[in-house]
C-alpha positions in Angstrom: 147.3 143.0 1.7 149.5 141.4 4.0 149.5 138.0 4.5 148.6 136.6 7.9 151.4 136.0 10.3 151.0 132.4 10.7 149.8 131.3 7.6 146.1 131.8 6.8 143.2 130.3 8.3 142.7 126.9 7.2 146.3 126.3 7.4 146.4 127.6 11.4 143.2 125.3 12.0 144.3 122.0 10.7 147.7 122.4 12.3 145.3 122.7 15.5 143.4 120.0 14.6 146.5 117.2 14.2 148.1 118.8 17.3 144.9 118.7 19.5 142.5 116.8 17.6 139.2 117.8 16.0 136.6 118.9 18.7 133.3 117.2 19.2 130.3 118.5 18.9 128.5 115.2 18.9 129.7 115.0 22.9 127.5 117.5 23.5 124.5 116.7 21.9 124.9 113.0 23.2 125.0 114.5 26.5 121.7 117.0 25.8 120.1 113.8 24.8 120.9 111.6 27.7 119.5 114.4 29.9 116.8 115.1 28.2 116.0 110.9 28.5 116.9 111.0 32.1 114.1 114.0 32.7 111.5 111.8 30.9 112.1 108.7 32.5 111.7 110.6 36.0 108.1 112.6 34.8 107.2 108.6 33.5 108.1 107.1 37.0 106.9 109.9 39.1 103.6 109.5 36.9 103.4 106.0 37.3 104.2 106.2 41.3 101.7 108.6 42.1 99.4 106.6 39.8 98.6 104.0 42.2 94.7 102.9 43.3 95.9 102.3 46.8 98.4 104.4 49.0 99.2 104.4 52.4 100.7 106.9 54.9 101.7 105.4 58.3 100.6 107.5 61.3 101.8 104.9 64.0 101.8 102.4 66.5 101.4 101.8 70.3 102.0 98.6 72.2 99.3 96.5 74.0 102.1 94.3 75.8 104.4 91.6 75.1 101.8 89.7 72.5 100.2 92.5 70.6 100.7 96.2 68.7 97.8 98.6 67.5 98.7 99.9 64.5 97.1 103.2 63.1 97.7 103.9 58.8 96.2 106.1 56.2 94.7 104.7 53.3 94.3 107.1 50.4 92.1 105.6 47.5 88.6 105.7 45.8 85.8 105.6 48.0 84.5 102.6 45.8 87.6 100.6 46.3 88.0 97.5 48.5 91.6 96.8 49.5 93.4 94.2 51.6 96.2 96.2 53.5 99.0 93.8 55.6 100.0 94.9 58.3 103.8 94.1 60.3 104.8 94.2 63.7 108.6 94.4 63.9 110.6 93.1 66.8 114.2 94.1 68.4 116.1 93.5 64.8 113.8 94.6 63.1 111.9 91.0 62.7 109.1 89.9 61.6 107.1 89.0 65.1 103.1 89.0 63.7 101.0 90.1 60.9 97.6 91.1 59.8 95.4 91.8 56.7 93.0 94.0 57.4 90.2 94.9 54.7 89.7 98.6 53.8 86.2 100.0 51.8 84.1 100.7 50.6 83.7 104.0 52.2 81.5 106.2 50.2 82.7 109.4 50.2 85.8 109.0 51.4 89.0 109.5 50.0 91.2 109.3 53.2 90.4 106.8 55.4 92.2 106.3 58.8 92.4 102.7 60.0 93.4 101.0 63.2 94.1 97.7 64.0 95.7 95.4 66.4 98.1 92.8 65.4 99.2 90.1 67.4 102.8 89.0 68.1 104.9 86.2 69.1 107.5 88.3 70.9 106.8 92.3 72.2 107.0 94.4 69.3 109.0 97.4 68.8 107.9 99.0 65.4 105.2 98.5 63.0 104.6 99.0 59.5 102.2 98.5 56.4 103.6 96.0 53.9 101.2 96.8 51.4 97.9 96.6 49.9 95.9 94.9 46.9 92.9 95.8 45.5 90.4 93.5 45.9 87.5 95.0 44.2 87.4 98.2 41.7 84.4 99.7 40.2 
């Protein structure tokens, strides 16, 4: 048997290894990890955002004049569920130019509930929006 033309195998493979160093195979699996973390923290968040007692969907808004807005919003909840939802007008720069808190359930039977309201300004609004809302009573 002939031996190989560049020495034999272990020979060829650590003169590879000091000339370009010895690969990693830990990159890799550090990098399968990271994106296996990175897929679970999304499904966790996504879980925990969709999660919520009290969601809202705005539909929109019409102005009244130079002092007020009616604002129309979608609350999605429990029928049981009483909520405080506040409600922002907006002015030219995107200001805040009045507000209102408007109290939501219980509607019984109701998952989807469509609210309007009119909220008073200092200055004519030009956009309006739903800041939020708290639940105020669960079952």
């Amino acid at each position: 048997m002939s031996p190989a033309p560049y020495g034999d195998a272990e020979s060829s493979r650590a003169m590879l290894d000091a000339r370009y160093g010895v690969p990693r195979r830990s990159r890799r699996a550090l990098l399968a990890a990271v994106a296996v973390l990175a897929v679970v923290a999304f499904v966790v968040f996504a879980y925990v955002s969709t999660n919520e007692p009290v969601r809202t969907q705005e539909a929109g808004y019409r102005s009244l004049g130079p002092d007020a807005v009616e604002v129309t919003f979608t609350v999605v909840k429990a029928p049981e569920i009483v909520a405080d939802c506040t409600v922002i007008a907006l002015g030219e720069s995107f200001s805040e130019v009045g507000a209102a808190t408007v109290r939501v359930g219980p509607d019984p039977g109701q998952k989807i509930v469509s609210v309007t309201t009119t909220v008073r300004t200092a200055s004519p609004a030009q956009g309006a929006r739903v800041d939020g809302c708290t639940v105020v009573k669960a079952p």
